[in-house]
C-alpha positions as YAML, in Angstrom:
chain: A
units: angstrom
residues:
- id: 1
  name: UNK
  ca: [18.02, 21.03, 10.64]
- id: 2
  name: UNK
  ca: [15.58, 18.05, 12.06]
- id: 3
  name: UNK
  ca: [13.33, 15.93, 8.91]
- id: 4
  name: UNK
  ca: [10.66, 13.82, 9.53]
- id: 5
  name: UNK
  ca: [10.72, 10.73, 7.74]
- id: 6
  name: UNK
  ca: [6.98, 9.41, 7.33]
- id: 7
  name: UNK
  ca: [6.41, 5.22, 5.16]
- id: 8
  name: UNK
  ca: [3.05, 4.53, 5.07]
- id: 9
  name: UNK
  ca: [2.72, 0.89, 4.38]
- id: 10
  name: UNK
  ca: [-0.70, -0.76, 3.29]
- id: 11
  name: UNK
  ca: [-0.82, -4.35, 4.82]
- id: 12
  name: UNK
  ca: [-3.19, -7.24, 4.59]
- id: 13
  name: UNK
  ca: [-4.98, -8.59, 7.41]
- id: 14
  name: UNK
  ca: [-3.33, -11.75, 7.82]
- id: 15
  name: UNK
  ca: [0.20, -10.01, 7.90]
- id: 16
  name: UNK
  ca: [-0.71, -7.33, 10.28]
- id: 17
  name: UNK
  ca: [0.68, -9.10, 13.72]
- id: 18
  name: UNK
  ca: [4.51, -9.80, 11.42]
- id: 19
  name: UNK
  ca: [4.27, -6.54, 10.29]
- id: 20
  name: UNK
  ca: [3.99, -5.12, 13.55]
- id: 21
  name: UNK
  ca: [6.86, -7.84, 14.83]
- id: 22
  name: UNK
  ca: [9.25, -6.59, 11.39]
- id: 23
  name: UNK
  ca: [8.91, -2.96, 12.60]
- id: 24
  name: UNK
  ca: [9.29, -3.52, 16.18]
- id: 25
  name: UNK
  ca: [12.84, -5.15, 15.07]
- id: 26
  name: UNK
  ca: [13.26, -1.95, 12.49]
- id: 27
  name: UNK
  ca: [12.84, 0.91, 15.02]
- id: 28
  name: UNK
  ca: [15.13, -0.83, 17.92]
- id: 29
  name: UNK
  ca: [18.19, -0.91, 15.06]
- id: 30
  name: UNK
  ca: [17.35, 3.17, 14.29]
- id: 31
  name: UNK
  ca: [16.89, 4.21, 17.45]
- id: 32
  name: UNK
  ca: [20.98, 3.06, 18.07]
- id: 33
  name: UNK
  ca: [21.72, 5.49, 14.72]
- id: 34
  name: UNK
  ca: [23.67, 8.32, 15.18]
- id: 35
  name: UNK
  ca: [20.91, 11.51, 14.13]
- id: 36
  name: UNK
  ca: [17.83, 9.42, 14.87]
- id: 37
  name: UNK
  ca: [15.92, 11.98, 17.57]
- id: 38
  name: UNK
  ca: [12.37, 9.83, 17.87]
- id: 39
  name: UNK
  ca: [9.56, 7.53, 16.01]
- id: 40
  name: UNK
  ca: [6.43, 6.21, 16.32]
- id: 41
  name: UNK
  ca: [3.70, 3.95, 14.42]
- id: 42
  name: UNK
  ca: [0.14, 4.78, 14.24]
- id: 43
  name: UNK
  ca: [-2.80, 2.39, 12.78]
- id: 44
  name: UNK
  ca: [-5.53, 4.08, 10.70]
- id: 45
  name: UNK
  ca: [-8.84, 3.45, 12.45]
- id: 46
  name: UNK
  ca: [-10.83, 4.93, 8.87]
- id: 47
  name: UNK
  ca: [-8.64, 2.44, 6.58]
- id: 48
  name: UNK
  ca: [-7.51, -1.03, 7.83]
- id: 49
  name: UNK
  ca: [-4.33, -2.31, 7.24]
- id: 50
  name: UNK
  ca: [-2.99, 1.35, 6.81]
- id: 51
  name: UNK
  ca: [0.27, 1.67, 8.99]
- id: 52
  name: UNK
  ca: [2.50, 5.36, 9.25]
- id: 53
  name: UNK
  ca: [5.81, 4.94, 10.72]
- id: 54
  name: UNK
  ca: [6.84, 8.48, 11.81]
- id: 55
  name: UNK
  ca: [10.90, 8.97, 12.49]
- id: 56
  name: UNK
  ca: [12.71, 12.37, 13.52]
- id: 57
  name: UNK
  ca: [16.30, 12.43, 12.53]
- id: 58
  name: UNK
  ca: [18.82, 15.49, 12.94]
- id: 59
  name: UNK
  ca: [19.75, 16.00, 8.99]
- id: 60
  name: UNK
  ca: [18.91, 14.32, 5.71]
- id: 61
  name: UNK
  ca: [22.63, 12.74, 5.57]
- id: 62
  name: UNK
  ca: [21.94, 10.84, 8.52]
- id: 63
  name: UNK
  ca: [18.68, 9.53, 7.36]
- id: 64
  name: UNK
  ca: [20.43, 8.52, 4.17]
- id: 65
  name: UNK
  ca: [22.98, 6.42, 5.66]
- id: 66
  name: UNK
  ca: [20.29, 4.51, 8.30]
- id: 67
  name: UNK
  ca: [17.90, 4.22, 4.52]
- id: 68
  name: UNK
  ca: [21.26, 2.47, 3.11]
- id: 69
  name: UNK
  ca: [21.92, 0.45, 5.99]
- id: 70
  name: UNK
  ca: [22.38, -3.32, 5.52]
- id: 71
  name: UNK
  ca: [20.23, -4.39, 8.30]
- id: 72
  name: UNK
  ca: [17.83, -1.83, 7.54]
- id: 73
  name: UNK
  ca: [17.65, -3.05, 3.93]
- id: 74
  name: UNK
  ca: [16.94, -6.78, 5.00]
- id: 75
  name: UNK
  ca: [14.37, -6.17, 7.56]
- id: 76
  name: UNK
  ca: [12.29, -4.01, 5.08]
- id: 77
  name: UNK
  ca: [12.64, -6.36, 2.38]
- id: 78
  name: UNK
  ca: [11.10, -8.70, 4.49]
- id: 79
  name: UNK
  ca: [8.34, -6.16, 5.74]
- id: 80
  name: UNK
  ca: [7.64, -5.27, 1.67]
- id: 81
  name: UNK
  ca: [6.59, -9.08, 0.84]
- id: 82
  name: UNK
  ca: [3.88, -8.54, 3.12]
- id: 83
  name: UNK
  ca: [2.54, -5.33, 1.84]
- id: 84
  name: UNK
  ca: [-0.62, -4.88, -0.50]
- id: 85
  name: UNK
  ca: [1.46, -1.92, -2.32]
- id: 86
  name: UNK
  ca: [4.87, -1.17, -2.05]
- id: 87
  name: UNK
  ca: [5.80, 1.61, 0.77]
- id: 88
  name: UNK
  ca: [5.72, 5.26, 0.28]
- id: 89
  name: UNK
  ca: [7.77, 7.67, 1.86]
- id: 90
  name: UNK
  ca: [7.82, 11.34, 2.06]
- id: 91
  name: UNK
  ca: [10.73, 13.37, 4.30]
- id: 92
  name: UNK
  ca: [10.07, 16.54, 5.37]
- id: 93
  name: UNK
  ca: [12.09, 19.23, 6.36]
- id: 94
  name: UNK
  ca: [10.67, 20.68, 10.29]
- id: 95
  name: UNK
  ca: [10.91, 24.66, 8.51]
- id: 96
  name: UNK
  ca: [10.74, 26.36, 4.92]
- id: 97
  name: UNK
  ca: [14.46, 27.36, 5.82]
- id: 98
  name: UNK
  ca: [15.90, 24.09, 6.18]
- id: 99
  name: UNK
  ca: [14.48, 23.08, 2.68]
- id: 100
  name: UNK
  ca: [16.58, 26.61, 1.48]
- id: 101
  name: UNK
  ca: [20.04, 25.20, 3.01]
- id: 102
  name: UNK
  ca: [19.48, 21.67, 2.01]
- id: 103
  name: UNK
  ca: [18.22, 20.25, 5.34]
...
């Protein structure tokens, strides 16, 4: 069963245009995962600085091993140095029953 995978990062001003560079480099790696279905990145227009990155992968256990992934793991290192607050991220099952059988 498909999960979202939703970060939302809160970034300073005068990191916004790296950010945007750090994730641009982030989602071309995932989108060459095995299980990664589709992403985007939307910009709050009531909060500046507020960033969601929105992925669609086909199970949990291929999220997991793209979250674990070396390059992954260096790229958002980089990306978390230019954060106000460090990342949060939620996953979400795409129906009640997934959650059941363990997405």
């Amino acid at each position: 069963m498909a999960i979202k995978v939703i970060i939302e990062r809160a970034v300073s001003p005068d990191n916004q245009g790296e950010v945007a560079e750090l994730l641009k480099d982030l989602r071309a790696k995932a989108v060459r995962q095995p299980g990664y279905l589709s992403g985007e990145t939307l910009f709050s227009v009531e909060h500046s600085g507020t960033h969601v990155a929105i992925s669609s992968w086909e199970s949990l256990r291929e999220w997991r091993v793209w979250e674990k992934n070396p390059e992954r793991i260096a790229i958002v290192d980089k990306i978390e140095k230019l954060l106000k607050a460090k990342s949060k991220v939620s996953i979400f099952a795409t129906t009640p029953r997934s959650i059941a059988e363990g997405v």
